[in-house]
N, C-alpha and C positions, 0 to 999 in steps of 0.2 A: 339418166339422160334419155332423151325421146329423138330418135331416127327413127325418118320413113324409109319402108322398105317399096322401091320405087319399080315401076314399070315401065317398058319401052313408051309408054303411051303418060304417065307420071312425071318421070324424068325432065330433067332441062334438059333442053334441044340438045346440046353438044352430048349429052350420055344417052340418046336413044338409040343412035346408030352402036353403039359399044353393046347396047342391053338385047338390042336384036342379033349382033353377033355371037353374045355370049346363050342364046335360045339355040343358034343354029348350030355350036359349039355342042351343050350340053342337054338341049331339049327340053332347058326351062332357065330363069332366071338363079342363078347361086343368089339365096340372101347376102352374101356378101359385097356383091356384085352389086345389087340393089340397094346396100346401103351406100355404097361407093359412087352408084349414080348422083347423090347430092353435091360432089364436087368434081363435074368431069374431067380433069385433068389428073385429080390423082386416080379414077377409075382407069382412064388411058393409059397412065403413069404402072399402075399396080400388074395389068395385063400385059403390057409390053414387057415387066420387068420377069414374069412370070414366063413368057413367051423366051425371052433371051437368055433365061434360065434353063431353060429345058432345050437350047441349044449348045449349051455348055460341053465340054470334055465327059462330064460324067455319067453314066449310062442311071438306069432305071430306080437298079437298087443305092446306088451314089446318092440319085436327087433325092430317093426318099429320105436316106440316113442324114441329109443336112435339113431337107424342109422339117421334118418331124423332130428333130434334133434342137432346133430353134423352139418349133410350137411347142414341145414339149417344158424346155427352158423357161420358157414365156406363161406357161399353164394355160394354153389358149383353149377354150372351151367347145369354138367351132372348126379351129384346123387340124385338130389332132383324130375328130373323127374324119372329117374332107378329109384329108392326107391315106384316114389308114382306106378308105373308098377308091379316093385314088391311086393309090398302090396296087390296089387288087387290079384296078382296071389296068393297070399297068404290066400283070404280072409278076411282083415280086411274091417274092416265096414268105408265105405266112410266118415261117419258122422268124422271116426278119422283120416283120413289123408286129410281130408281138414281142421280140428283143428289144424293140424300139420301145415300146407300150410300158413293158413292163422292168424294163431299165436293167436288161441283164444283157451281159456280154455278145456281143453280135458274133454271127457264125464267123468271121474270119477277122484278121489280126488288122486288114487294110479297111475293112469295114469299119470296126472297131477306132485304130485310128483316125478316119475321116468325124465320128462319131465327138472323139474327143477334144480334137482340133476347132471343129464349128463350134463346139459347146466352152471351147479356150477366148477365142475368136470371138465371140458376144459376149462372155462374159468378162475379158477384159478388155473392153475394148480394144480390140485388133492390135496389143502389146504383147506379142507371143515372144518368151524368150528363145532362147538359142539351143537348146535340149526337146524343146515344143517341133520345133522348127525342122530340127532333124529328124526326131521321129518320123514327122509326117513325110520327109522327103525318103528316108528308109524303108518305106512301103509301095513309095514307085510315083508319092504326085511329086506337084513341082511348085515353082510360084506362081503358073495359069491358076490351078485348082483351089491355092489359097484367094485369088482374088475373086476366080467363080465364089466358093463363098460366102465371101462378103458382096458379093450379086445377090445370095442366095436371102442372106442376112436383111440387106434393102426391099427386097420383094417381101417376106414374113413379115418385117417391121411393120410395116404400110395394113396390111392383114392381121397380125395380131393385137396390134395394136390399137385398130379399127374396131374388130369383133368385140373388145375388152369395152370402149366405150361403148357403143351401143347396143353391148349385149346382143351380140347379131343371134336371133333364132336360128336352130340348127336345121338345115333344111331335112326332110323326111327322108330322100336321097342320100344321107348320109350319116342315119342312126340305123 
């Protein structure tokens, strides 16, 4: 399948002002971004969902263990390198996004459990039983952090699912 990778100046009117934000944001267009320019509202849609995500309860290493937890689920090919980029820029501790990577037990048991619950959470569609449920509440979240999420679920969906069709090229930024 054939997507253009669009620029502020390419773009439909409604996705230039998103694509100039996202240069002032990151200092260039994410292909993603640019692929996502073809239908402005789900580019709005995807950044917004992104943006209210990382307002969320969960601090740093939290959002990475669900976004990469998802991408990784999903076998996405450009957010599992974005994500381990963005973590760094973020600060998380390498020890945990190469736990993430390479699918071995994350340094702590709340980590871990966050880790397992997202990956319960997509993959049955959000029919967690009653043993799922308590763990997760066992380690200190609640039912805010379950529905963050599937916040987090809705934002990756939009992205992995994107990337998968059009094959989104991996930007240089993030190999």
């Amino acid at each position: 399948m054939s997507f253009t990778l669009h620029t502020p100046e390419t773009a439909p009117q409604a996705a230039q002002d998103e694509l100039k934000n996202s240069i002032e944001s990151f200092g260039w267009v994410p292909n993603l971004h640019a692929v996502l320019a073809e239908a402005p509202p789900v580019l709005a849609a995807y950044k917004n969902l992104h943006s209210y995500f990382q307002q969320s309860s969960f601090d740093a290493d939290e959002l990475t263990v669900v976004w990469q937890s998802i991408n990784l689920e999903n076998k996405c090919h450009y957010c599992i390198p974005a994500h381990t980029t963005i973590a760094g820029m973020m600060e998380v501790d390498n020890a945990l996004i190469n736990a993430l990577i390479e699918n071995k037990v994350l340094p702590t048991e709340k980590l871990e459990v966050l880790k397992t619950t997202t990956q319960a959470i997509l993959n049955q569609r959000g029919d967690l039983n009653d043993e799922q449920i308590a763990r997760f509440k066992a380690v200190g979240y609640d039912n805010q952090q379950l529905l963050e999420i599937i916040l987090g679920i809705a934002q990756k969906t939009i992205s992995n699912y994107t990337n998968k069709l059009a094959n989104t090229p991996l930007d240089d930024q993030f190999k």
